[in-house]
Wavefront OBJ file of the C-alpha trace (Angstrom):
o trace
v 256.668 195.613 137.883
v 260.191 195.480 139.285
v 259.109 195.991 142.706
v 256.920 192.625 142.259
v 259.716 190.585 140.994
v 261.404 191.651 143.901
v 259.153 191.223 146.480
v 258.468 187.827 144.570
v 262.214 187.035 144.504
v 262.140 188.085 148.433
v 259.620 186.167 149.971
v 258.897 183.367 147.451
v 261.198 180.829 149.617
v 259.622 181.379 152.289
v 256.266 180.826 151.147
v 256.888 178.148 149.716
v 258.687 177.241 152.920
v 255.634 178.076 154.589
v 252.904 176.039 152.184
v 255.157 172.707 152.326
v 255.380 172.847 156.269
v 251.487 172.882 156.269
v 250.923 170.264 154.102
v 252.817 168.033 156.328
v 250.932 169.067 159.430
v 247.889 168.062 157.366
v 249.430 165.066 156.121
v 250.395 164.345 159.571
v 246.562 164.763 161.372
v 244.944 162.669 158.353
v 247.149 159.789 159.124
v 246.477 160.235 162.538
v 242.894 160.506 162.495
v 243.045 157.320 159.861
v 245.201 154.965 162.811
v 242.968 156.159 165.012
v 245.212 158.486 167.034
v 247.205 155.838 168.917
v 250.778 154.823 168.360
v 251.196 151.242 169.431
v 252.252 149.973 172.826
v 255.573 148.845 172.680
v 256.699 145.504 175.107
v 259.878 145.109 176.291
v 261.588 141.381 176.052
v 261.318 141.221 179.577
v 257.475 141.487 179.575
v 257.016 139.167 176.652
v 258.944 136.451 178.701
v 257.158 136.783 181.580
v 253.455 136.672 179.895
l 1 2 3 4 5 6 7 8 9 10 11 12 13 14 15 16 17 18 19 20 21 22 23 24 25 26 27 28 29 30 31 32 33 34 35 36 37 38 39 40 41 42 43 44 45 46 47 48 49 50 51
């Protein structure tokens, strides 16, 4: 039992580490895939005088 708590106590952090930086990479492809994978194009001033 002790060596649980331990190994719990060990690498719990980094689980947990682990879980919450793969739920962002899936939050991060769902939004993607909802915009339809394109940032927008940014103009410069320049080009929006010109047009």
């Amino acid at each position: 039992m002790i060596e649980i708590a331990l190994a719990l106590r060990v690498f719990g952090p980094d689980t947990v580490r682990g879980c919450r930086r793969l739920l962002m990479a899936g939050v991060r492809i769902g939004i993607t895939q909802l915009t339809g994978g394109r940032a927008p194009a940014r103009t410069s001033e320049v080009q929006r005088e010109d047009a």
